[in-house]
N, C-alpha and C positions, 0 to 999 in steps of 0.2 A: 747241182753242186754250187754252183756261183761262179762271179769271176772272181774269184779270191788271188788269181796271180794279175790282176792288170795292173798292180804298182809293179809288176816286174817287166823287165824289157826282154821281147820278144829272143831273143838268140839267148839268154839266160834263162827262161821256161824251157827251152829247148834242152839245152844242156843239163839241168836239173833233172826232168822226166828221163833222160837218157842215160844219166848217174844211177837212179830211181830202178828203174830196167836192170841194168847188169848189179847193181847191188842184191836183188829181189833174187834173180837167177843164182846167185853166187852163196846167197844166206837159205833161201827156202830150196833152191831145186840143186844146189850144190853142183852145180855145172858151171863152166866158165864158156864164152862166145868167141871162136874164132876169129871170127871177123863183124864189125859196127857197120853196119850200112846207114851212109848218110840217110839223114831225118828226113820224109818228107815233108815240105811247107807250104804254106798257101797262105790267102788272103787273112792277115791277125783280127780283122774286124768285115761284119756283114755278110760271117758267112753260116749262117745255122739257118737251115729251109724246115729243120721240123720241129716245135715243142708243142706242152701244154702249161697254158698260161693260166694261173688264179684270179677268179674274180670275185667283188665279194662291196655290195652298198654299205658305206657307211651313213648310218644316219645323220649322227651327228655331224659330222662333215657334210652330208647332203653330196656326196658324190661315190664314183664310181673309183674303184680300184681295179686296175688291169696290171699283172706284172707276175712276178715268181714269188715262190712261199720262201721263207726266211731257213738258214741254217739251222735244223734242230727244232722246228717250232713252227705254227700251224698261220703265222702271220703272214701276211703280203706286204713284202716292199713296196715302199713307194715311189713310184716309178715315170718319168717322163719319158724315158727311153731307152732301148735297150741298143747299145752297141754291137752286140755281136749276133744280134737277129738279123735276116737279111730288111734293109730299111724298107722295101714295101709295106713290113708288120712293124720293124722296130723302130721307124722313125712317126709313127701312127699312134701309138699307145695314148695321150692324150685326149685327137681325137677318136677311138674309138671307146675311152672312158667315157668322154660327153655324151658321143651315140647312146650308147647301153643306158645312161644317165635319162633317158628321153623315152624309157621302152616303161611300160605298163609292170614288167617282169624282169626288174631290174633286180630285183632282192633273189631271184629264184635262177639264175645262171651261175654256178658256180666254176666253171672251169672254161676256155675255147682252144680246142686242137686246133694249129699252125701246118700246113701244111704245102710248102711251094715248089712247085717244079720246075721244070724250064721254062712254062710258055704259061701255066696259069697259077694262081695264090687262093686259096683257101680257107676259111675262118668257118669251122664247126663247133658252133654253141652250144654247149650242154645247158638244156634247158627242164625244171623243175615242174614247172606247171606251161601249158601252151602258153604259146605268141597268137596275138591280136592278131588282127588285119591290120590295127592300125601301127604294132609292132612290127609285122614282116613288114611294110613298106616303110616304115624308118632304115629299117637294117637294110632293104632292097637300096636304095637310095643311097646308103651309104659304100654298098656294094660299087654299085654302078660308078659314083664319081673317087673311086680310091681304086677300081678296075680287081675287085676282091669278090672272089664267089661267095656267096655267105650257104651256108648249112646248119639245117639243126638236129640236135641230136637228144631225143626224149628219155633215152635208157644205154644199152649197151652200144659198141662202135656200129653194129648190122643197122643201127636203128636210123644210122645219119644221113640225111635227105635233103638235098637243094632246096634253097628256099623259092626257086624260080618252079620249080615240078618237074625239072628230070627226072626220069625215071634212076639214075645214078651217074656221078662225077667220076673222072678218070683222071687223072693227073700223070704224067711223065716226065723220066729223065732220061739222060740217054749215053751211052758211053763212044764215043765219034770214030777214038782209036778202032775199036772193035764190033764199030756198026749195029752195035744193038740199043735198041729203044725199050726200057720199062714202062707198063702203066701199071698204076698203084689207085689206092683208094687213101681217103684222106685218114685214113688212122689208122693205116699199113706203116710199118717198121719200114724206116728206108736211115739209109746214112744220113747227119745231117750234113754235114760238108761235103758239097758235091766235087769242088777243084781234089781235096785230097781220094776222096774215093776211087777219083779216077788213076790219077797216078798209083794209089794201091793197089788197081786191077791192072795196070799197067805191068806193073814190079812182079805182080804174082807171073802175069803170060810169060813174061820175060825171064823169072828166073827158074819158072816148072819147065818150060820149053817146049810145052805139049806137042804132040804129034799123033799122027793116023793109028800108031801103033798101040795107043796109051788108053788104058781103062782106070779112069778117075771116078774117084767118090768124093764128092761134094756136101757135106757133114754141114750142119744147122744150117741150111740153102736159100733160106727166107726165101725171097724173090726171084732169086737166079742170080743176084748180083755178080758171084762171081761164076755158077754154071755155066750159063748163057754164052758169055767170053769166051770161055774153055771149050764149050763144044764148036766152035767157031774154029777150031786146031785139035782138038784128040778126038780118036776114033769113037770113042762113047764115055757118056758121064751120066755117071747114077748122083740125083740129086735127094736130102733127107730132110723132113719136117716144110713141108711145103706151103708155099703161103701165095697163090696165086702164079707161082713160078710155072705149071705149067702152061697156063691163058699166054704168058710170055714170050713160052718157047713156041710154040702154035703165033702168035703175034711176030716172031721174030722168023716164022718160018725154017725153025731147027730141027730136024725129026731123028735126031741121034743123043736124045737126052729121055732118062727115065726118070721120072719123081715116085716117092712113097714117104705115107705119113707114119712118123715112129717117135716117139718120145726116148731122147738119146741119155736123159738120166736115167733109165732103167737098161735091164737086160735087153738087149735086142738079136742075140746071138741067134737065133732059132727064125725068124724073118726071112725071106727069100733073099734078099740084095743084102743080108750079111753074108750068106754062105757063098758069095762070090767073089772072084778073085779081083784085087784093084793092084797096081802099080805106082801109083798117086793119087795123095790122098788128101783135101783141104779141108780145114776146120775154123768155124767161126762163130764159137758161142758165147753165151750170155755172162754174164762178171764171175759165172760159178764154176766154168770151165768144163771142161771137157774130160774127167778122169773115167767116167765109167765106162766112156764109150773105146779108150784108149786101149783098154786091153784085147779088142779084136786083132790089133794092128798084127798082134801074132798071126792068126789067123792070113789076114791076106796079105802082109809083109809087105809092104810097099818099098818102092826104095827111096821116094823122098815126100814129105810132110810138111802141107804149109798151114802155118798155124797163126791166124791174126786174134789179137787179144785187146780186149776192153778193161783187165786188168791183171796187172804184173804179177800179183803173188797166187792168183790161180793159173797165169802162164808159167810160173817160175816152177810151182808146183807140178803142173803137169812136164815140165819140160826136165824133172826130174826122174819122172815115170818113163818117159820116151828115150833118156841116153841113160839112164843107172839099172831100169830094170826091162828096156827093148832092145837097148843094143844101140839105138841111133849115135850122132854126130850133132851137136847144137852150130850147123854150118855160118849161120848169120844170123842177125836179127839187130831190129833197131827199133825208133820212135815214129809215129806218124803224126804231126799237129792237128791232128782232127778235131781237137776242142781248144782254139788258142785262148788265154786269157783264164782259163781254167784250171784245177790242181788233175783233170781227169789226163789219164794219161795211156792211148791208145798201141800198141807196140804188132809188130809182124816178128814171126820167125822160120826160120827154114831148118827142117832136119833134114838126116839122109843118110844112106843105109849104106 
């Protein structure tokens, strides 16, 4: 998306997006919010651990372009640096145009996945025709004194491979409140703001309350990001569409968590771990929202619904479905600054029965 708000001052992006929010709710899902839960905030620069960056030789220039595609349009910025990358990568771009600038298969790299976790950083090269020998040890080299694993990646994400000969890269985050430690692979889905993440899995424990008695359903689970947590305080949680979450929970030594794979824009009512009964219920999907999956909720009635969104007017919309045609309570909901400097605008909300 860009930074298209950093002429705006940080506590005015806040407030805009949070305008943004209750107007969306108010015009698309015709519900009004009992209660604004303050924003949460974090770091306004240095803090994005995951992208995929454009690269692309110009000739005529005789150099390398590392950076993001333009608004609308198939160009790459020109770019020195990127502010709200975390500066291992984003105060880098430069020299690692020069690097690439130096490779035999410089015209044939079109893209590199970002990928940093707590303890190590990332750089997977989608590369079009092989690297040299005398390419991998440019990139090795460059790995070694910037303290950056380098990987290359020939075809799809299964395909990407240390440039050193691991057999495969792990990377980790870790949530300290709640004692669990994720490993991910470099072109796994993970939040990229790790400070807000965490106070979002905070706010979720905090405001579901879970307990030994509670059978949760954890709805688009990717990682476990929030299952994991949750089984750490209620008696069992069924996790959906799973994406290494269980290596996690097995990792994190939790054995009171189920995962199943299910694609939640279609019909799932017919499935084993739909015809079961849940109490609470989290949901955390993609900008297209979660409508089809909402009509179980009859089905297992839950009494309270947390609902975090990547975008207002498919939250707005569904949160229409959940208080006009389920019966819910729209109890709270707010902003998260998960993307500062940006127009993207992240929001949490709580229903409840």
């Amino acid at each position: 998306m860009g930074c298209s708000f950093q002429h705006v001052q940080n506590e005015q992006q806040i407030k805009f997006k949070q305008g943004l929010l209750i107007e969306q709710f108010k015009r698309i899902g015709k519900v009004a919010i009992a209660e604004i839960w303050e924003p949460l905030t974090g770091p306004h620069w240095g803090y994005r651990r995951k992208a995929r960056m454009g690269v692309k030789y110009v000739a005529k220039k005789g150099r390398v372009l590392v950076g993001f595609r333009e608004r609308r349009n198939q160009f790459l910025a020109e770019m020195e640096s990127c502010k709200v990358m975390h500066p291992i990568v984003g105060e880098k771009l430069m020299d690692l145009s020069a690097m690439i600038g130096q490779l035999s298969i410089k015209d044939k790299i079109p893209q590199i996945e970002v990928a940093i976790g707590d303890e190590d950083c990332v750089l997977a090269f989608r590369v079009l025709e092989p690297a040299t020998d005398e390419d991998k040890e440019i990139m090795r080299a460059f790995g070694h004194q910037h303290n950056i694993s380098i990987c290359l990646q020939s075809k799809g994400p299964d395909t990407i491979v240390p440039i050193e000969g691991e057999p495969e890269l792990m990377l980790t985050y870790s949530l300290p409140e709640q004692g669990i430690t994720f490993r991910f692979k470099p072109a796994t889905f993970t939040q990229v703001n790790y400070e807000i993440n965490r106070q979002m899995v905070s706010r979720v424990m905090q405001e579901m309350d879970f307990n030994e008695q509670d059978r949760v359903l954890d709805l688009f689970c990717g990682l476990g990001n929030f299952t994991l947590p949750i089984a750490t305080k209620a008696g069992h949680v069924v996790g959906i569409e799973v994406n290494h979450a269980k290596d996690n929970a097995q990792f994190n030594k939790l054995t009171n968590v189920e995962f199943f794979v299910a694609d939640l824009s279609k019909d799932v009512s017919d499935q084993v771990w739909a015809r079961q009964k849940y109490n609470k219920v989290m949901l955390d999907p993609s900008r297209a929202g979660a409508s089809e999956v909402l009509h179980n909720l009859k089905k297992w009635d839950p009494e309270l619904v947390m609902y975090i969104s990547c975008n207002p007017s498919t939250l707005a919309r569904d949160a229409g479905i959940l208080v006009n045609e389920l019966g819910y309570t729209l109890v709270k909901a707010g902003v998260m600054d998960m993307f500062p400097q940006t127009g993207h605008v992240e929001s949490i909300a709580l229903f409840k029965k």
